[in-house]
Backbone as CSV, one residue per row, in Angstrom:
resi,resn,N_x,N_y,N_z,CA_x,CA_y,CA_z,C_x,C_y,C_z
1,UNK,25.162,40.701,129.018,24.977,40.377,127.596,26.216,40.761,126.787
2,UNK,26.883,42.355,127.008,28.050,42.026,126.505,29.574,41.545,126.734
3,UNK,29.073,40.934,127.442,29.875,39.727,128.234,29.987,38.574,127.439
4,UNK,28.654,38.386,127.279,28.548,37.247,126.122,28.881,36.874,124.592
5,UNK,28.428,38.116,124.312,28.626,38.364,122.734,30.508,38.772,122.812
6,UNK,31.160,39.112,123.414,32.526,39.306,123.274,33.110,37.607,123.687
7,UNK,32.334,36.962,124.081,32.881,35.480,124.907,32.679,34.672,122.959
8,UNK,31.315,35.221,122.947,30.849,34.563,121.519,32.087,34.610,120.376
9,UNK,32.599,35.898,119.853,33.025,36.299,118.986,34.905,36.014,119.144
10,UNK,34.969,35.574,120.376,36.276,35.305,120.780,36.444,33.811,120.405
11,UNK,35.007,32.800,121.036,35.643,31.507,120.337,35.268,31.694,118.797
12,UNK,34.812,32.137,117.854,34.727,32.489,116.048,36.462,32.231,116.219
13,UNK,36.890,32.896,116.343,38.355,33.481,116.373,38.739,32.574,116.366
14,UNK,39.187,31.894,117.570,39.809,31.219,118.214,39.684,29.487,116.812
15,UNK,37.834,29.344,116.800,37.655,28.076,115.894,38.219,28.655,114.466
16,UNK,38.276,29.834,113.952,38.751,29.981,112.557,39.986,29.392,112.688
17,UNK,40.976,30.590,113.734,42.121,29.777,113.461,43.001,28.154,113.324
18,UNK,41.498,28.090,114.476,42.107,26.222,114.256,42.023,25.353,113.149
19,UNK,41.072,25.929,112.124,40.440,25.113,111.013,41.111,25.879,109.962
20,UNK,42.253,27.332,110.413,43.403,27.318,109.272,44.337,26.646,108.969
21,UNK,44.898,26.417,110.480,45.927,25.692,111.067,45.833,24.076,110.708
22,UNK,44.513,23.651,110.169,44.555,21.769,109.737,44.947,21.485,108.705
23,UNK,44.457,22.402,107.638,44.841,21.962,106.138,46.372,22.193,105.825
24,UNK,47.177,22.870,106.762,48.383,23.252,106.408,49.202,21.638,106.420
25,UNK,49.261,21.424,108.160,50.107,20.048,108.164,49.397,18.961,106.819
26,UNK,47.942,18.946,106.716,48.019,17.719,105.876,48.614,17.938,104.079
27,UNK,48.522,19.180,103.712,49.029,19.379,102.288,50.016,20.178,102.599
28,UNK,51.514,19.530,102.366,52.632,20.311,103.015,53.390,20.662,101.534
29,UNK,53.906,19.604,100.426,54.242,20.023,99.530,53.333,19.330,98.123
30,UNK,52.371,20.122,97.020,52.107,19.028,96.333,52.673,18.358,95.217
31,UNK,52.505,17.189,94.250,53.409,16.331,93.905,54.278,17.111,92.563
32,UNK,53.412,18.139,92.282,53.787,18.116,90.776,54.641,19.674,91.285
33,UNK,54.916,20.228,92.611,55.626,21.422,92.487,56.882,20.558,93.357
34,UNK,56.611,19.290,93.935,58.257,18.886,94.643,59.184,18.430,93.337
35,UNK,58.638,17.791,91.605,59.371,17.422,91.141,60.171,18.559,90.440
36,UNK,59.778,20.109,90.482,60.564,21.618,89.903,60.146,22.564,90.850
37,UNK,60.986,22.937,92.183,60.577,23.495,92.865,60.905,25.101,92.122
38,UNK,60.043,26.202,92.660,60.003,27.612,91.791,61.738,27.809,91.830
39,UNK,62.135,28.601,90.884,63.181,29.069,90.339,62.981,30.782,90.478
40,UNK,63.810,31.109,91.861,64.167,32.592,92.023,64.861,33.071,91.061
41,UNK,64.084,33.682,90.183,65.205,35.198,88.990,65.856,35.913,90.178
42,UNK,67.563,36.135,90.039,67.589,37.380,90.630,67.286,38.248,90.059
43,UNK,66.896,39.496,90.503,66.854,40.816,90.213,67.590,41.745,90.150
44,UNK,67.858,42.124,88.978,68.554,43.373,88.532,69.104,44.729,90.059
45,UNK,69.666,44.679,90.720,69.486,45.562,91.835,69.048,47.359,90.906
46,UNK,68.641,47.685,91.771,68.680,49.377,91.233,69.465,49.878,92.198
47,UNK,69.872,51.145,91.314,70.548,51.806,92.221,71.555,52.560,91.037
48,UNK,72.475,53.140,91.352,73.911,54.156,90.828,74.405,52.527,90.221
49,UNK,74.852,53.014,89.056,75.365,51.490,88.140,76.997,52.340,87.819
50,UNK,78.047,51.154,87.764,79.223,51.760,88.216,79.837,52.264,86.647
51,UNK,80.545,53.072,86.759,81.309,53.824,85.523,81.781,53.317,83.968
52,UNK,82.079,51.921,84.603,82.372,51.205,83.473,81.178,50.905,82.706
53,UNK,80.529,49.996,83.063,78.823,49.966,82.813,78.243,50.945,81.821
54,UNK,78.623,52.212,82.142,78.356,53.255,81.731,78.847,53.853,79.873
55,UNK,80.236,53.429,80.128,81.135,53.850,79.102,80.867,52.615,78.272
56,UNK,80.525,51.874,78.492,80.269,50.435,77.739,79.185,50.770,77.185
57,UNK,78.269,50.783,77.729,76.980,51.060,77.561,76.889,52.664,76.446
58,UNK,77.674,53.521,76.483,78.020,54.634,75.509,78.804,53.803,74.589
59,UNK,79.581,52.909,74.379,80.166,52.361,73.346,79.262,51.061,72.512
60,UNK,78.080,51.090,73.069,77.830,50.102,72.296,75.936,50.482,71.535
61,UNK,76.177,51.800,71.952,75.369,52.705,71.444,75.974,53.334,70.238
C-alpha cells in the first residue's frame, strides 16, 4: 500500500508539471507588452561614493 500511495503522489507531480509546462509555449509574449517592452532603471550602486562626490556634495550644501 505504500508502494502505492508514493506511485500515486509521484504521477500528481509529474501531471502538475506537465500542465505548467503548456500554457508557457502557447502565451509566449502578450500584444500590448511586445509594443514597450519593461524599461530596466539602473540602480544607484551602494557602496563608499568617491571623494569628489563628496566635496561637491559639501559644496552644494
Amino acid at each position: 500500500k505504500i508502494h502505492q500511495s508514493n506511485k500515486k503522489q509521484r504521477q500528481k507531480k509529474r501531471n502538475h508539471r506537465k500542465n505548467k509546462q503548456i500554457p508557457r509555449i502557447e502565451i509566449k509574449i502578450p500584444k500590448n507588452k511586445q509594443e514597450n517592452p519593461p524599461v530596466r532603471k539602473n540602480k544607484p550602486q551602494r557602496g563608499k561614493k568617491s571623494a569628489k562626490t563628496r566635496e561637491e556634495s559639501a559644496i552644494l550644501r
